[in-house]
BAKOLFI-382423 format. One record per residue (C-alpha): residue number from 0; residue in one letter; x, y, z. Coordinates in nm, 2 decimals, decimal comma, padded with zeros to 4 digits. Layout:
<pts>
<pt drenkol="NUM" senu="A" px="X" py="Y" pz="Z"/>
...
</pts>
This chain:
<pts>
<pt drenkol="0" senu="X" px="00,00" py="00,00" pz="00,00"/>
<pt drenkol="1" senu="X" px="00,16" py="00,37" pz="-00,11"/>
<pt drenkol="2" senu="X" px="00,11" py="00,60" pz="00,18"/>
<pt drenkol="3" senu="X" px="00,13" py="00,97" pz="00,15"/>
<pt drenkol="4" senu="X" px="00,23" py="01,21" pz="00,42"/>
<pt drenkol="5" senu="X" px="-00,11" py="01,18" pz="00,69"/>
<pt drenkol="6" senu="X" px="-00,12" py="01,45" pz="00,94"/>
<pt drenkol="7" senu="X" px="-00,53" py="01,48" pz="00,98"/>
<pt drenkol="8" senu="X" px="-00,45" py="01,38" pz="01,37"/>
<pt drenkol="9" senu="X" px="-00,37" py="01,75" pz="01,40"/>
<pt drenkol="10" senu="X" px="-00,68" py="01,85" pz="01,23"/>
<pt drenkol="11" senu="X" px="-00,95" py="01,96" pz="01,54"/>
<pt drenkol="12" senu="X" px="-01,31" py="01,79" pz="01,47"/>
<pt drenkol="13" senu="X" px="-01,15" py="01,59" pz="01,17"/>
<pt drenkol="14" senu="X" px="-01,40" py="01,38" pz="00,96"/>
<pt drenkol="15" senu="X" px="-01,22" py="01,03" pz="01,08"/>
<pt drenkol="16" senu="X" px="-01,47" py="00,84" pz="00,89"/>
<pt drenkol="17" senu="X" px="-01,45" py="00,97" pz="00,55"/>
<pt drenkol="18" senu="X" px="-01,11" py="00,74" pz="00,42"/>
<pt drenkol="19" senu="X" px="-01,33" py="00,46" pz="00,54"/>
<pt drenkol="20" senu="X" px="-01,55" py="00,59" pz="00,20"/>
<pt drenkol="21" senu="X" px="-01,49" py="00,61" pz="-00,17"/>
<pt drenkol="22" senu="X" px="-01,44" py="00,94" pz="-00,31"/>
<pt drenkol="23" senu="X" px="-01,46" py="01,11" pz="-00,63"/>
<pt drenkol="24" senu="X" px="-01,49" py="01,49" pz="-00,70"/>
<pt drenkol="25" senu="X" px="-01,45" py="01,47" pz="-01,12"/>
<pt drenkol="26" senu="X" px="-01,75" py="01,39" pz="-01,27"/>
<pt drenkol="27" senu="X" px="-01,92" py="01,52" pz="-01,64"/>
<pt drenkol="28" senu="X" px="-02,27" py="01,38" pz="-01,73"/>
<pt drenkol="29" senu="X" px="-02,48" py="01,53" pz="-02,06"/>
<pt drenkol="30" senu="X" px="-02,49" py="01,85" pz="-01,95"/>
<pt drenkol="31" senu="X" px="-02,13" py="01,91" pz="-02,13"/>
<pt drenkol="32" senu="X" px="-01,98" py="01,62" pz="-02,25"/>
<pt drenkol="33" senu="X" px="-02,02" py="01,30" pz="-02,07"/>
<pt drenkol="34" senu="X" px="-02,30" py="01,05" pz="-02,12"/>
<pt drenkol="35" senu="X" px="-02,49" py="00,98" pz="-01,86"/>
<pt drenkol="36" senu="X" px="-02,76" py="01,20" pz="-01,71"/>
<pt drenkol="37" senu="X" px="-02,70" py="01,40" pz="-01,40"/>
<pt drenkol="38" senu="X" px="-03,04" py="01,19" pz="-01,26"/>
<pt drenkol="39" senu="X" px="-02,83" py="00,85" pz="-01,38"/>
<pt drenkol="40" senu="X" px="-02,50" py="00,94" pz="-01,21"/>
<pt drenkol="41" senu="X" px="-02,68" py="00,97" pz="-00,86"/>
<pt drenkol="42" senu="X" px="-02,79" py="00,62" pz="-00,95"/>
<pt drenkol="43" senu="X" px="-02,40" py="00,50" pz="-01,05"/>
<pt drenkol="44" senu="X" px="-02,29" py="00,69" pz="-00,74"/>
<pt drenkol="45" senu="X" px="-02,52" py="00,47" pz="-00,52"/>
<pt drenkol="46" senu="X" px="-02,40" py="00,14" pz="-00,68"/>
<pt drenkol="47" senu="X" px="-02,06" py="00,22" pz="-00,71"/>
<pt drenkol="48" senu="X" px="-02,03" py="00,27" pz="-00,29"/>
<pt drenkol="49" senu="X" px="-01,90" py="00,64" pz="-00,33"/>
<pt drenkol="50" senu="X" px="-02,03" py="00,87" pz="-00,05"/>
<pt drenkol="51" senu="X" px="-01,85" py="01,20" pz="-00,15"/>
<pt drenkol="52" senu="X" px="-01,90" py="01,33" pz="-00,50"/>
<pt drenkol="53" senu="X" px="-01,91" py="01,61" pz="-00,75"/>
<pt drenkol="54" senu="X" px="-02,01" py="01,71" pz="-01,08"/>
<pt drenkol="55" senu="X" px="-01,83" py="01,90" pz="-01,26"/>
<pt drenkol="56" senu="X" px="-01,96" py="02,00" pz="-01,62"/>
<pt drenkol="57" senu="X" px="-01,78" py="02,23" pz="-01,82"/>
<pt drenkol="58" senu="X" px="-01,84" py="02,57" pz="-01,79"/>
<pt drenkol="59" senu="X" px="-02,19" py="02,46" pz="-01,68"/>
<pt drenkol="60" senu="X" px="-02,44" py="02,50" pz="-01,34"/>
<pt drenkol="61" senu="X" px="-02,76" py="02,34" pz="-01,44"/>
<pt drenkol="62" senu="X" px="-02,62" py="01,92" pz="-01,40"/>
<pt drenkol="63" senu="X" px="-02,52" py="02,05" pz="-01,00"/>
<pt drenkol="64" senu="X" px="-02,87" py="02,24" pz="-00,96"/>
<pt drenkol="65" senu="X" px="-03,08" py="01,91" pz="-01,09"/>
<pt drenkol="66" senu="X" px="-02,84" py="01,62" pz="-00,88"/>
<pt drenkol="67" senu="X" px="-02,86" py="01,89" pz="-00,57"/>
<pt drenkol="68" senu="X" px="-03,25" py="01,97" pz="-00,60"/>
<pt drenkol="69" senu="X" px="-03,29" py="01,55" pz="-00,64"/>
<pt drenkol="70" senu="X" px="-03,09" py="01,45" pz="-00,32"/>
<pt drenkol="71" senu="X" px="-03,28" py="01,70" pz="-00,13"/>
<pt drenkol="72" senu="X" px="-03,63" py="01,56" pz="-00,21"/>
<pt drenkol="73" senu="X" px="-03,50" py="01,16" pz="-00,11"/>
<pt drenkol="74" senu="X" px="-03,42" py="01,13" pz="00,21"/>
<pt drenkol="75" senu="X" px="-03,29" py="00,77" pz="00,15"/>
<pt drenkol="76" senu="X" px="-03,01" py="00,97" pz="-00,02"/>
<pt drenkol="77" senu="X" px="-02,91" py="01,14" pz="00,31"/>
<pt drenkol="78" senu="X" px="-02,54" py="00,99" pz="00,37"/>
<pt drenkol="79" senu="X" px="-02,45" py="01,10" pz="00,01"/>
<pt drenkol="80" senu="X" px="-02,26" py="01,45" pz="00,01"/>
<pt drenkol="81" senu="X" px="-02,28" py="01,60" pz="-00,25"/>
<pt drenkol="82" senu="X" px="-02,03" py="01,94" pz="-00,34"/>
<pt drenkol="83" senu="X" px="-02,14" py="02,18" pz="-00,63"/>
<pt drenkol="84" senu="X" px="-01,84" py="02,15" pz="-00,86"/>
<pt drenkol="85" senu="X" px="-01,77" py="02,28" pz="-01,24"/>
<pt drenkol="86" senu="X" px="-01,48" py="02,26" pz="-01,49"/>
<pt drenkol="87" senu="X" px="-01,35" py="02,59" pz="-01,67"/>
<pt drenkol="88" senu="X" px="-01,10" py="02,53" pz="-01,96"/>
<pt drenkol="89" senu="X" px="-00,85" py="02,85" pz="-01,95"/>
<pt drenkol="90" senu="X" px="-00,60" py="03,00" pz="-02,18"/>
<pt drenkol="91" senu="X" px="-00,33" py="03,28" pz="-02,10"/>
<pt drenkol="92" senu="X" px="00,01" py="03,36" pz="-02,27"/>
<pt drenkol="93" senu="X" px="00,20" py="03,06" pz="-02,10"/>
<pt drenkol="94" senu="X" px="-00,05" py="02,76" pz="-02,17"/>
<pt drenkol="95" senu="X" px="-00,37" py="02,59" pz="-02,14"/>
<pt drenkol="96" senu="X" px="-00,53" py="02,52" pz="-01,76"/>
<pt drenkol="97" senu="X" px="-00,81" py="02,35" pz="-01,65"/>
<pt drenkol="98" senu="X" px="-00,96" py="02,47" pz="-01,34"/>
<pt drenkol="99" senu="X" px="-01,21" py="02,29" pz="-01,10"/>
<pt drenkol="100" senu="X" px="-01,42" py="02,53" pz="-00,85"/>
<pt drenkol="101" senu="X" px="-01,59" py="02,37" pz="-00,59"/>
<pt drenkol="102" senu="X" px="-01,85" py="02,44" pz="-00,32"/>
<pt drenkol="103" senu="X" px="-01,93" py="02,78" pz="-00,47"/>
<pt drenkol="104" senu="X" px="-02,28" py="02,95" pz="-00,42"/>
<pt drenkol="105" senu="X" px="-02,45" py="02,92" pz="-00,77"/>
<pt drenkol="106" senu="X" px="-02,68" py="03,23" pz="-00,69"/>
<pt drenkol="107" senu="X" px="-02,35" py="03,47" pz="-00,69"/>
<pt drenkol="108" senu="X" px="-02,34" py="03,65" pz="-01,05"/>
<pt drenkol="109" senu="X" px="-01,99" py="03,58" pz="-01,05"/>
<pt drenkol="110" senu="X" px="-01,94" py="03,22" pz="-01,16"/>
<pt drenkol="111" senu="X" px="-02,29" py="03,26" pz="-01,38"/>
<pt drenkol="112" senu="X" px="-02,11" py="03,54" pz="-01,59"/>
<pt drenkol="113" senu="X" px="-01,81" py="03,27" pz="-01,63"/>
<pt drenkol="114" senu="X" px="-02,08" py="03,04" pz="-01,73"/>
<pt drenkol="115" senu="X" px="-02,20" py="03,27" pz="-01,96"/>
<pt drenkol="116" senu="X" px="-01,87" py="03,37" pz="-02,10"/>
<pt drenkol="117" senu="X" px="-01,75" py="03,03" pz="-02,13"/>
<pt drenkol="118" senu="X" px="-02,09" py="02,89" pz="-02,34"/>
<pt drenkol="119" senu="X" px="-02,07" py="03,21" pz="-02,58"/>
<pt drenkol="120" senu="X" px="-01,69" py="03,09" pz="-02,67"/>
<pt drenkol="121" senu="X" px="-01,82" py="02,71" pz="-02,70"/>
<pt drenkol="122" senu="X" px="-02,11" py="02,81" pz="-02,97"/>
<pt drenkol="123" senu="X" px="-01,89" py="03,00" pz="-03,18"/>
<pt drenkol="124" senu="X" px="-01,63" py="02,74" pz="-03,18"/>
<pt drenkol="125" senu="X" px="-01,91" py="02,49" pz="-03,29"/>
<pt drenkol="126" senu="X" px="-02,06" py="02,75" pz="-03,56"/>
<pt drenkol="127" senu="X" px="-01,67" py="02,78" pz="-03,71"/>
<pt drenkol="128" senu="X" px="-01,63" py="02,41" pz="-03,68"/>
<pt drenkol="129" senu="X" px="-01,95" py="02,30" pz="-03,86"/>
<pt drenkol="130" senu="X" px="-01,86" py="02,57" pz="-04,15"/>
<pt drenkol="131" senu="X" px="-01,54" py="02,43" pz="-04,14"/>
<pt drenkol="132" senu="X" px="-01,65" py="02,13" pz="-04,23"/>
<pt drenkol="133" senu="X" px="-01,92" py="02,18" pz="-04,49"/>
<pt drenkol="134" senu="X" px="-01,67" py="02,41" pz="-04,66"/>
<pt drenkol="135" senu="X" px="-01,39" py="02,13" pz="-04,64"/>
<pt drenkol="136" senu="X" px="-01,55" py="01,80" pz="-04,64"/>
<pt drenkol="137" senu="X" px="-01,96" py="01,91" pz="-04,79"/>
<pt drenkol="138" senu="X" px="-02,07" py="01,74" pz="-04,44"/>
<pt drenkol="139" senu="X" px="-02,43" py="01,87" pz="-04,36"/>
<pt drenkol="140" senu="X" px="-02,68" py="01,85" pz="-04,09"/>
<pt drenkol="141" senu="X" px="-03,04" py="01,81" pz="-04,11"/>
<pt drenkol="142" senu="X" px="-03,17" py="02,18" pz="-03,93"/>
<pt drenkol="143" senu="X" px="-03,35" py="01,98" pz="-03,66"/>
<pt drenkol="144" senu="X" px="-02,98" py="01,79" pz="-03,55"/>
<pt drenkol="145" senu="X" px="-02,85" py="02,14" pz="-03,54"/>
<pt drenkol="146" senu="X" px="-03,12" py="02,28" pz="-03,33"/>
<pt drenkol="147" senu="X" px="-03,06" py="02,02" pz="-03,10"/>
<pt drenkol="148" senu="X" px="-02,69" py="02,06" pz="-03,11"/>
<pt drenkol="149" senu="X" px="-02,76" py="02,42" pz="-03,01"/>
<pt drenkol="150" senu="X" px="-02,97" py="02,33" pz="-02,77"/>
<pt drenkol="151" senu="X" px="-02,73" py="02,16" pz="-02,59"/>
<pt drenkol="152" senu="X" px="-02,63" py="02,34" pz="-02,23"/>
<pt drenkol="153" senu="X" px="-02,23" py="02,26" pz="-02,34"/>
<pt drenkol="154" senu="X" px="-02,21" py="02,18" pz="-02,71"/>
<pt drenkol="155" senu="X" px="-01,88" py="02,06" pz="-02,82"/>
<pt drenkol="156" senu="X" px="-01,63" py="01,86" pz="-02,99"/>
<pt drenkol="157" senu="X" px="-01,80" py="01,51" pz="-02,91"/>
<pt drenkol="158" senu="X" px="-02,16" py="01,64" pz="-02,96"/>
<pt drenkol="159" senu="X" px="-02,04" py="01,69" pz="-03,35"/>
<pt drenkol="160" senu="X" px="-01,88" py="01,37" pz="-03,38"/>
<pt drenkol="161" senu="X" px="-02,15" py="01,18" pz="-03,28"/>
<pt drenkol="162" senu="X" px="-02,34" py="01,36" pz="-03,50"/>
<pt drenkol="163" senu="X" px="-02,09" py="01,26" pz="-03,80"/>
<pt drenkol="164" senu="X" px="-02,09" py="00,91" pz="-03,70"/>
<pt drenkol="165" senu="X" px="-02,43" py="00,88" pz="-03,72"/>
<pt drenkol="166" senu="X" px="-02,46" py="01,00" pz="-04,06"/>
<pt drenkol="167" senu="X" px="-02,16" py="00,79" pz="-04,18"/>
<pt drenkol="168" senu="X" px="-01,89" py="01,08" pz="-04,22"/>
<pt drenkol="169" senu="X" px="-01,67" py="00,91" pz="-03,99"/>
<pt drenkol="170" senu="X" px="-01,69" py="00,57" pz="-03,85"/>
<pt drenkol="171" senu="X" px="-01,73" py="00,69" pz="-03,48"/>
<pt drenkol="172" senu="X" px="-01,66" py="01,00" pz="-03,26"/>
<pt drenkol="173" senu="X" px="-01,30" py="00,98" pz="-03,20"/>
<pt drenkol="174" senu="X" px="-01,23" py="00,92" pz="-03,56"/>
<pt drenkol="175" senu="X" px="-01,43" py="01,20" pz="-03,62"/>
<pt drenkol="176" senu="X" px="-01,26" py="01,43" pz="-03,41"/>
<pt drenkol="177" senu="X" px="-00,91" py="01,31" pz="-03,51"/>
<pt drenkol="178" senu="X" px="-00,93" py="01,31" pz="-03,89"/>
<pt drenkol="179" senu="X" px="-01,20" py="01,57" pz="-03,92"/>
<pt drenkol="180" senu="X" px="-01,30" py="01,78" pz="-03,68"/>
<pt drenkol="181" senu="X" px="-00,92" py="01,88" pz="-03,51"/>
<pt drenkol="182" senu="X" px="-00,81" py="02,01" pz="-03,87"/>
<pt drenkol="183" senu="X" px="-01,01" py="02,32" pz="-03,77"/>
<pt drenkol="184" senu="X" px="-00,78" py="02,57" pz="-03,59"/>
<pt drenkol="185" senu="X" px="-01,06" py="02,82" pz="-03,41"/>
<pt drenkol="186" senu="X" px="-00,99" py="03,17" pz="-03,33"/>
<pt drenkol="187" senu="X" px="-00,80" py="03,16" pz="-02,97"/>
<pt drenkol="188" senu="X" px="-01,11" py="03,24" pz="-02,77"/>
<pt drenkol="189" senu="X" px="-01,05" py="03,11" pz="-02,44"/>
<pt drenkol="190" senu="X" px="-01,13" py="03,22" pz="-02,06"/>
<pt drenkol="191" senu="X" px="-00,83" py="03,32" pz="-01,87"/>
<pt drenkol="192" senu="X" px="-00,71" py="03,12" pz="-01,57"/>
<pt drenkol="193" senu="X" px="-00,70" py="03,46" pz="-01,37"/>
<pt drenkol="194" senu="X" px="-01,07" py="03,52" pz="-01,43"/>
<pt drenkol="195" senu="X" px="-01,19" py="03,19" pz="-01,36"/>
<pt drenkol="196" senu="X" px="-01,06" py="03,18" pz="-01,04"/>
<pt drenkol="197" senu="X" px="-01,18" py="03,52" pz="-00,92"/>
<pt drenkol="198" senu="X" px="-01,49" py="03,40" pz="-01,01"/>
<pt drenkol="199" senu="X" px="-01,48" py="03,07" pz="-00,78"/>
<pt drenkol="200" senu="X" px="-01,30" py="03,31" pz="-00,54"/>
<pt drenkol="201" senu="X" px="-01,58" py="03,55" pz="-00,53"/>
<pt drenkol="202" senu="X" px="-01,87" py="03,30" pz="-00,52"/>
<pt drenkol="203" senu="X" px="-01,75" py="03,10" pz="-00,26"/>
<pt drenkol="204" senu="X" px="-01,57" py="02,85" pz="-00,37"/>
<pt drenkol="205" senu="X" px="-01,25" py="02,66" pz="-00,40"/>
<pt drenkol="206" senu="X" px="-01,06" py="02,71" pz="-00,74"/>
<pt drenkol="207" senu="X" px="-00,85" py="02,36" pz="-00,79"/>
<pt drenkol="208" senu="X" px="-00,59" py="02,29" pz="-01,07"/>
<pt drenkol="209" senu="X" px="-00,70" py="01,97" pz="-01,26"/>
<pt drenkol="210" senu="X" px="-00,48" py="01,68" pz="-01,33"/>
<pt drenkol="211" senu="X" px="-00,16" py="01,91" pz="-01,30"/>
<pt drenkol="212" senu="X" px="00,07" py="01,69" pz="-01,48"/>
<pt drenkol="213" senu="X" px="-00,13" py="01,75" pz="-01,77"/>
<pt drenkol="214" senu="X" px="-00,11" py="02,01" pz="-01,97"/>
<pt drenkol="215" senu="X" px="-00,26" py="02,06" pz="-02,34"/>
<pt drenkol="216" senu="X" px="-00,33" py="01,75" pz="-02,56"/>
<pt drenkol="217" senu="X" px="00,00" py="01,53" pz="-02,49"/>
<pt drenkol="218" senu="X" px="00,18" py="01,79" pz="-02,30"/>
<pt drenkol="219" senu="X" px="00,33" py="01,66" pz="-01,94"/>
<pt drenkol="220" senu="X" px="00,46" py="01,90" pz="-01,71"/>
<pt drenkol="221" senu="X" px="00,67" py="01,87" pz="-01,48"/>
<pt drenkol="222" senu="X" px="00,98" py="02,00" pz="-01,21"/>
<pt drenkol="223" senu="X" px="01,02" py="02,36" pz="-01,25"/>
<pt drenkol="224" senu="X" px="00,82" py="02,40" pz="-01,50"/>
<pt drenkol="225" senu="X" px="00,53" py="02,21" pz="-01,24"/>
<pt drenkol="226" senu="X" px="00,66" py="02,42" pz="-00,93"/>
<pt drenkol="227" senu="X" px="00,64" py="02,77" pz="-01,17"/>
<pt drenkol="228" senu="X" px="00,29" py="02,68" pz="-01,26"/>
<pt drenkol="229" senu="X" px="00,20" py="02,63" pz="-00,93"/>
<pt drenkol="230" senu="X" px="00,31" py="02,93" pz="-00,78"/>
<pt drenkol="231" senu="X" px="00,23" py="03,11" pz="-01,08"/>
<pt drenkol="232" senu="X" px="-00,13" py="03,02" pz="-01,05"/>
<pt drenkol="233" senu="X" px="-00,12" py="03,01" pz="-00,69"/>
<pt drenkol="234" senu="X" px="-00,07" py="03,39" pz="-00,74"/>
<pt drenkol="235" senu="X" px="-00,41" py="03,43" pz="-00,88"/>
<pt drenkol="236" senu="X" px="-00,56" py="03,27" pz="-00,66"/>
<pt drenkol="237" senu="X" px="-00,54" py="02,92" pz="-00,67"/>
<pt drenkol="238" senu="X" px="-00,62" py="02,71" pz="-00,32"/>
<pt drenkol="239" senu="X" px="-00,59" py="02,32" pz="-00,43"/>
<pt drenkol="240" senu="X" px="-00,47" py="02,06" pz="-00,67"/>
<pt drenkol="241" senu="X" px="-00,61" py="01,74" pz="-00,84"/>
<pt drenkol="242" senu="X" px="-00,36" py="01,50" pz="-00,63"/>
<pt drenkol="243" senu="X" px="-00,56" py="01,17" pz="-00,69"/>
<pt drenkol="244" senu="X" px="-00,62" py="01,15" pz="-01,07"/>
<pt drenkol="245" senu="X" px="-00,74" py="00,83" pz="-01,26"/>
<pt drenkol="246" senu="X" px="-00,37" py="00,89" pz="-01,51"/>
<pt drenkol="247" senu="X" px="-00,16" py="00,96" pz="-01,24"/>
<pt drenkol="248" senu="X" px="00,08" py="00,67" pz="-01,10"/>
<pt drenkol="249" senu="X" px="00,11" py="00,67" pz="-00,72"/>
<pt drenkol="250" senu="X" px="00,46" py="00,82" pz="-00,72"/>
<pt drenkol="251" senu="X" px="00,27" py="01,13" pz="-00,94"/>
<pt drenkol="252" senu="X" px="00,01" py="01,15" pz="-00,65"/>
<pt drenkol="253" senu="X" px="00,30" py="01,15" pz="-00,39"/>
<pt drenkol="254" senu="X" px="00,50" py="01,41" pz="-00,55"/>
<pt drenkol="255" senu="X" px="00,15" py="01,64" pz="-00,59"/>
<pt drenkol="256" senu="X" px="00,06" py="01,56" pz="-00,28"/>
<pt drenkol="257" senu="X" px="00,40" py="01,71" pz="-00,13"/>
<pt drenkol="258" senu="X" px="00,38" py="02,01" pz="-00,30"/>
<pt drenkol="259" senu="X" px="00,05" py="02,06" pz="-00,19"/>
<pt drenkol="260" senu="X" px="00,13" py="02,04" pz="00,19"/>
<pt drenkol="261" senu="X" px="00,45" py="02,23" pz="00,10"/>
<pt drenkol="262" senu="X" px="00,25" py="02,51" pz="-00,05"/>
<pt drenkol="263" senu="X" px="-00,03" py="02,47" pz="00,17"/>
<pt drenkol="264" senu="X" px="-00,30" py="02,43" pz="-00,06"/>
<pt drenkol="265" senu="X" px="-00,65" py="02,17" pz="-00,06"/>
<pt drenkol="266" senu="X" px="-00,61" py="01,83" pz="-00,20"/>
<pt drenkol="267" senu="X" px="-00,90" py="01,65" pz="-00,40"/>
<pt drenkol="268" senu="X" px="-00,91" py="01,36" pz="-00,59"/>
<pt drenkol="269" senu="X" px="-01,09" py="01,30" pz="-00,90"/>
<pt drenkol="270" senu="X" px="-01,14" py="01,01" pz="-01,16"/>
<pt drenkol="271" senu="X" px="-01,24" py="01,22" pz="-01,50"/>
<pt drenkol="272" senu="X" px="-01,56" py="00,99" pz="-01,55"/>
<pt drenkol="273" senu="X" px="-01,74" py="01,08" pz="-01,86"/>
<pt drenkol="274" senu="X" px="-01,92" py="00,77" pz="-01,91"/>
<pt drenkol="275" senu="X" px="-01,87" py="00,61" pz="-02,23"/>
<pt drenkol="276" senu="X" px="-01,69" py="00,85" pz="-02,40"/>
<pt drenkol="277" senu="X" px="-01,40" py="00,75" pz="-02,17"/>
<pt drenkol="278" senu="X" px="-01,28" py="00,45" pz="-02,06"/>
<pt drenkol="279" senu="X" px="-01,32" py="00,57" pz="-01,70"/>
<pt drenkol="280" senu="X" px="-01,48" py="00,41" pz="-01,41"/>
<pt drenkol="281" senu="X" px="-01,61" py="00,63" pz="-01,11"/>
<pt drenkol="282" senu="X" px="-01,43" py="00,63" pz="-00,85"/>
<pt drenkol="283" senu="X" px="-01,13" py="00,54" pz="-01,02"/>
<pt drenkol="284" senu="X" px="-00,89" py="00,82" pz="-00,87"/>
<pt drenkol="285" senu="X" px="-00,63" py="00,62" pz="-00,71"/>
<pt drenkol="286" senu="X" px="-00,76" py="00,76" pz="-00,38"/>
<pt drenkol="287" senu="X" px="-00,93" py="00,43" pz="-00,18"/>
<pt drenkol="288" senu="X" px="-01,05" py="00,30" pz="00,19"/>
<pt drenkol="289" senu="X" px="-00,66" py="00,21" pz="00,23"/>
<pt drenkol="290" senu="X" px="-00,50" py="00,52" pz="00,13"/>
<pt drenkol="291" senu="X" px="-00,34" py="00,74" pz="00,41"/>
<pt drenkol="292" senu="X" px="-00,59" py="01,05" pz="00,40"/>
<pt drenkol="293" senu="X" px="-00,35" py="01,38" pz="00,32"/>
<pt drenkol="294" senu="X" px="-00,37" py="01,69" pz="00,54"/>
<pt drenkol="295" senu="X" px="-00,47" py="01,83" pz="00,22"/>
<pt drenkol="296" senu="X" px="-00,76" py="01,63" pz="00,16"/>
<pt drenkol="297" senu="X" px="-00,87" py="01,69" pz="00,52"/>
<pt drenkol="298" senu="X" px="-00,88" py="02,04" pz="00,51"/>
<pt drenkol="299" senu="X" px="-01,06" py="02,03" pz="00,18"/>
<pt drenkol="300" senu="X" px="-01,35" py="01,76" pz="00,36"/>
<pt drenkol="301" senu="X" px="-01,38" py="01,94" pz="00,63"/>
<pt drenkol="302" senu="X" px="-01,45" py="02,25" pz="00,46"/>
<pt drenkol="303" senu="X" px="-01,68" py="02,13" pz="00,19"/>
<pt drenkol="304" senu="X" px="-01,93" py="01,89" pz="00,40"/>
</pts>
């Protein structure tokens, strides 16, 4: 068993119980990209054993507002807690971010206007990228597929690949994506890791750098490049770090979870789960019953629920 430095002893009023109980803070449903409904991922949580959970859709509030609003009317459901999370993909002049927010109030006008502002830049990307493709490849949509396409609280990249697939321009989603659909360079529109955070910040919340060691497409980071990133964003604002990640190895969880206790910041753990679109299980963070609890992680439970 990997253990990772444990100091929750020193935490007053810790939550002792909570390593006894799967974990996972990194959801998507339909509401952006994944596919399950927000309704059937309260129903996977339940069979899957997890206690402690979040969704969090891109750029999106509504999946949080309809699991929330469900767990409140079943009282069976009372030993689930649940944290409003969301998922804000960022851009500045030294790379690509994204940044989880957690446990922020979704009545503030703050994180809404990041919504807002986020979902504005996702349907001009899809208007370029379906022009892109008519004007490239002559693929076109029947008006009622792009009305629903529109429709769509988070339309994106996978939303128009399954819509390919299904009309036989490409023989599945990924395909279509890879050979079609990732030709199309869109203008640089892009929220800005600064602003995303003030938003959590201001609303509330926790603003949390996902998957760290991940950067854009195939782009690892780490060392000094890792610790300037860090501190960088830390700067800004930042207050956690995705330690416990379904693609990181234990030694990758060690390391972030030392930085974090050496910078002082929350620790969450988070599988990615986006149904079938990934090959992803919930729960699968790395984090389990076993796993010393980080100080990091306390602080972040305790605060949360």
């Amino acid at each position: 068993m990997k253990h990772f430095p444990n100091h929750s002893k020193d935490i007053p009023n810790h939550p002792m119980d909570i390593p006894n109980h799967p974990m996972d803070f990194h959801i998507h449903s339909t509401v952006s990209d994944g596919t399950d409904h927000p309704l059937e991922i309260i129903s996977a949580i339940k069979k899957s054993g997890i206690r402690y959970f979040s969704l969090t859709d891109h750029d999106a509030l509504e999946g949080c507002r309809m699991i929330r609003a469900a767990l409140q009317a079943d009282d069976i459901d009372s030993e689930l807690h649940f944290i409003n999370g969301i998922e804000f993909s960022c851009k500045d002049d030294e790379g690509k971010y994204h940044i989880l927010g957690y446990g922020y109030d979704e009545n503030y006008p703050d994180i809404q206007k990041m919504v807002d502002k986020a979902h504005d830049f996702r349907i001009s990307k899809v208007e370029g990228r379906l022009a892109f493709l008519k004007d490239q490849y002559g693929f076109t949509f029947q008006e009622s597929d792009l009305q629903e396409l529109f429709a769509l609280s988070n339309p994106g990249k996978p939303h128009i690949g399954n819509l390919m697939a299904r009309y036989g321009y490409a023989p599945n989603k990924d395909a279509a994506i890879t050979d079609y659909i990732n030709k199309y360079k869109s203008p640089d529109k892009y929220l800005e890791p600064q602003e995303a955070i003030e938003a959590i910040l201001s609303s509330g919340g926790i603003p949390v750098l996902a998957h760290p060691y991940f950067g854009s497409g195939s782009e690892k980071i780490f060392g000094k490049e890792m610790i300037y990133r860090l501190r960088r964003l830390m700067g800004m604002g930042l207050e956690g770090v995705e330690a416990f990640y379904s693609g990181f190895s234990e030694d990758l969880s060690a390391e972030m979870i030392y930085l974090a206790s050496k910078y002082d910041l929350y620790v969450t753990a988070g599988s990615d789960y986006h149904g079938t679109n990934k090959t992803i299980s919930l729960g699968q963070t790395g984090f389990s019953s076993e796993t010393d609890l980080p100080e990091g992680l306390v602080r972040f439970l305790d605060r949360m629920i």
